[in-house]
C-alpha positions as CSV (number, residue, x, y, z in Angstrom):
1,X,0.0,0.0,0.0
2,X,0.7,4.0,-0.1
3,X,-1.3,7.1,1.2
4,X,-1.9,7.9,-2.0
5,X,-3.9,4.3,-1.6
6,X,-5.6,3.6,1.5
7,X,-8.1,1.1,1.7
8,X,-10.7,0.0,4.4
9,X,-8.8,-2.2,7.2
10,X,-5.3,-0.4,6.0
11,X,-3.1,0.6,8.9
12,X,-1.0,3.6,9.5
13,X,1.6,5.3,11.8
14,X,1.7,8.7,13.0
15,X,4.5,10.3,14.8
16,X,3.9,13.4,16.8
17,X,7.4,15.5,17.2
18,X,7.8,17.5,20.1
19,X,10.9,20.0,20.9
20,X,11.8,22.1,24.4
21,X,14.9,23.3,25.1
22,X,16.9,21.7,22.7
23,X,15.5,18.2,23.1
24,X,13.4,16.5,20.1
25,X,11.3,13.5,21.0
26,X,7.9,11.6,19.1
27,X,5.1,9.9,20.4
28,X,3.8,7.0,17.9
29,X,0.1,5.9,17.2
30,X,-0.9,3.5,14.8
31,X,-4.5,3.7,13.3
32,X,-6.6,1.8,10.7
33,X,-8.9,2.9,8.2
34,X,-12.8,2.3,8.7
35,X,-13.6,3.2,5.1
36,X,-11.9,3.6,1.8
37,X,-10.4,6.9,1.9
38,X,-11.1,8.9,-1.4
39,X,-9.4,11.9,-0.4
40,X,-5.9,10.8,1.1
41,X,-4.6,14.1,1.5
42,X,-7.6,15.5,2.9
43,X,-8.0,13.2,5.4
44,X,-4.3,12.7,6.6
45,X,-3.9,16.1,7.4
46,X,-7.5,15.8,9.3
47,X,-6.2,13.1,11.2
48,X,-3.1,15.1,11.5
49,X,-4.7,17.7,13.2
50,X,-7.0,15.8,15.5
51,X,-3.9,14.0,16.9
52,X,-2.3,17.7,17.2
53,X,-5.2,18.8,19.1
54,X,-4.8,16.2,21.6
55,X,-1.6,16.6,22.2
56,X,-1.6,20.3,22.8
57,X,-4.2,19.9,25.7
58,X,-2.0,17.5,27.0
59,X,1.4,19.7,27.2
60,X,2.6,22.5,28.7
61,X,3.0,26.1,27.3
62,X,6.8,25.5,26.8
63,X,6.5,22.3,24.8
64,X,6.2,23.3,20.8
65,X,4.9,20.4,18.7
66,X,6.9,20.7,15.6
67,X,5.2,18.1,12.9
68,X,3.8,14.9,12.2
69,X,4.9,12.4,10.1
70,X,2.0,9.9,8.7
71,X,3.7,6.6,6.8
72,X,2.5,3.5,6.1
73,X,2.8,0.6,8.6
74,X,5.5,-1.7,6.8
75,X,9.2,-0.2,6.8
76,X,10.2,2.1,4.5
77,X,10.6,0.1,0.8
78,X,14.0,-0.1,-1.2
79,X,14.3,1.8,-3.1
80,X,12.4,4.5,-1.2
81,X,9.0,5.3,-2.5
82,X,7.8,9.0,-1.7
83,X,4.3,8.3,-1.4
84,X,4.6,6.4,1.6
85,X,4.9,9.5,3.7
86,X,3.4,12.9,4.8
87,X,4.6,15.2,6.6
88,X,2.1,17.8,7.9
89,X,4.2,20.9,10.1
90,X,2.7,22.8,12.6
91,X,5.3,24.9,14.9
92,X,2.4,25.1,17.7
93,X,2.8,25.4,21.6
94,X,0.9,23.2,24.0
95,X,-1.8,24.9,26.1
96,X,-1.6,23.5,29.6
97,X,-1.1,26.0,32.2
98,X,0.3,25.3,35.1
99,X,1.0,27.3,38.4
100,X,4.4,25.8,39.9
101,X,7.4,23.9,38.4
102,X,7.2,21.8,35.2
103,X,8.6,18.5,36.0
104,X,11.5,17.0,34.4
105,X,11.1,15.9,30.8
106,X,11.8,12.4,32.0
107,X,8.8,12.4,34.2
108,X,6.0,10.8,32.1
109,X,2.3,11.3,31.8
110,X,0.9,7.5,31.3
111,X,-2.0,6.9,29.4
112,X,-3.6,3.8,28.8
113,X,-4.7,2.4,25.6
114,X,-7.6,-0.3,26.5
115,X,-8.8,-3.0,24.9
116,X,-11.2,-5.8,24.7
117,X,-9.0,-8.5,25.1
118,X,-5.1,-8.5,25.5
119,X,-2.9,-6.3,27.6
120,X,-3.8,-3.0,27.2
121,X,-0.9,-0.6,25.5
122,X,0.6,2.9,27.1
123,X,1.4,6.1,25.5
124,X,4.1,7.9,27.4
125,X,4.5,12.1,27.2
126,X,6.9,13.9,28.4
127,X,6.4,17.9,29.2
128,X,3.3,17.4,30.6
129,X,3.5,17.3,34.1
130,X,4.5,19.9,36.8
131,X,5.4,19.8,40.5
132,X,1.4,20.3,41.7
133,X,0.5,17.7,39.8
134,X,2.7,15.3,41.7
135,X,2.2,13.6,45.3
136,X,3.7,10.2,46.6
137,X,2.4,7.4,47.0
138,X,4.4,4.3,49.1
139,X,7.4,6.7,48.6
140,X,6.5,6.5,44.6
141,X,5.9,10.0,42.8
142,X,2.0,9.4,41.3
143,X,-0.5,11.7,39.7
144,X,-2.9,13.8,42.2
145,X,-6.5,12.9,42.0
146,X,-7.2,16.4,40.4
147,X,-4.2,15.6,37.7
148,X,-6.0,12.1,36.4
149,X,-9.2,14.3,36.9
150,X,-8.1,16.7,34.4
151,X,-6.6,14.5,32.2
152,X,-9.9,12.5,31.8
153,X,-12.1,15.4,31.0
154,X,-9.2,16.4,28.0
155,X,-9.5,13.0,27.1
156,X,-13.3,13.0,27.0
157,X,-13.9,16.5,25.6
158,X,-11.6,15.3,22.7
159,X,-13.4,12.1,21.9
160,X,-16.8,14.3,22.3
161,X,-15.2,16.8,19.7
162,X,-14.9,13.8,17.1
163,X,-11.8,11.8,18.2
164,X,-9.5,10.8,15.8
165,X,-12.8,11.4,13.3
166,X,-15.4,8.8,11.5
167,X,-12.4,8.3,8.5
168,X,-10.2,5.9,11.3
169,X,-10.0,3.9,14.5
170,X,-7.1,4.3,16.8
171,X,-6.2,0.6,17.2
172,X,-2.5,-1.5,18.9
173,X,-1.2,-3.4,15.5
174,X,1.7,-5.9,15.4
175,X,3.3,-8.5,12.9
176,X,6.3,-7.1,10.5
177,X,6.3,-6.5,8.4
178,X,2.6,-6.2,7.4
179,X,-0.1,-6.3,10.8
180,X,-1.3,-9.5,11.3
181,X,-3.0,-8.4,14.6
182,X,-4.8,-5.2,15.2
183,X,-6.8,-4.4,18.4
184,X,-9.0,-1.8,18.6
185,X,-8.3,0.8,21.1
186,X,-11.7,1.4,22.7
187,X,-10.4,4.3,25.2
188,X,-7.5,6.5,26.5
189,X,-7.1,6.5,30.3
190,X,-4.6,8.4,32.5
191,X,-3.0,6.3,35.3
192,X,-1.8,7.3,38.7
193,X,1.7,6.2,38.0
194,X,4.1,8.9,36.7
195,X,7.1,6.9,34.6
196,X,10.5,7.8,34.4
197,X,12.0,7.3,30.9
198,X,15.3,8.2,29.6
199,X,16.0,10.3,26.9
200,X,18.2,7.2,24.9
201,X,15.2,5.2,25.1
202,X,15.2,4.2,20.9
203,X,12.4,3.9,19.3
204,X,9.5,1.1,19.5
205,X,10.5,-1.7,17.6
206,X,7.6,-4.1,16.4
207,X,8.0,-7.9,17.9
208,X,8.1,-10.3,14.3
């Protein structure tokens, strides 16, 4: 397949890049189409900025998110085809406010991807969080109760503004390098748990 392509059941990968201070870092979501696309352009950049939107609720005022970067699920082809990626720019800051200290980049916001069946997946963003958001818990930093509370009604004031809209489901997709599994993400949840991740972390890489 391409994105100049897309067909019902087709799956896709989005990266959302973020920059602060001189660090660059991406947050990955893979999606499938629910109908044939007849607009591919039209409705990448959609998605595009519903995925945008999401994330600037999510991050603070000093976080910029840079692009997006749609491709097609399988690795890049040899030689390399164009049409199996979009880039859509943006240059945009994130709009949470926040009254004390941001936390540490590697201080993660964890949300949950559930599903029907299987282990549910996580989605891990930095420049989120900040100091008042933050209490212990068994001498383990975790999310205040008005932090997950916050974080739910983004979540559900997005999904109430048309998600990731009617053209695609967000879903978890494995198997390399076409999917041969793909669960449908039925809802994004915030945990209590607040994850330290390093910044040499690489990228995901898909189990064969």
């Amino acid at each position: 397949m391409t994105l100049t392509n897309i067909s019902e059941g087709n799956v896709i990968t989005a990266r959302v890049y973020k920059f602060f201070a001189g660090y660059l870092w991406a947050n990955n979501y893979e999606l499938q189409a629910a109908a044939n696309i007849p607009d591919p352009p039209f409705a990448l950049q959609a998605l595009s900025d519903r995925l945008v939107a999401l994330e600037r609720l999510f991050h603070i005022t000093s976080v910029v998110i840079d692009r997006v970067t749609i491709s097609t699920y399988a690795p890049d082809s040899q030689p390399y085809n164009p049409n199996t990626l979009a880039t859509f720019p943006y240059s945009l800051r994130g709009q949470r406010n926040i009254t004390t200290d941001a936390l540490p980049l590697e201080m993660c916001l964890f949300i949950r991807r559930n599903t029907d069946f299987g282990r549910d997946g996580r989605l891990l963003y930095r420049g989120c969080l900040s100091e008042g958001d933050m209490t212990e818990l068994a001498l383990r930093p975790v999310l205040t109760t008005s932090a997950i509370n916050a974080f739910r009604n983004i979540i559900s004031g997005w999904y109430q503004n048309g998600g990731v809209g009617t053209s695609w489901r967000l879903v978890m997709a494995s198997g390399n390098p076409n999917p041969t599994n793909v669960r449908w993400v039925i809802g994004l949840d915030p945990s209590e748990k607040i994850v330290v991740k390093k910044f040499n972390n690489r990228y995901f890489r898909r189990r064969p």
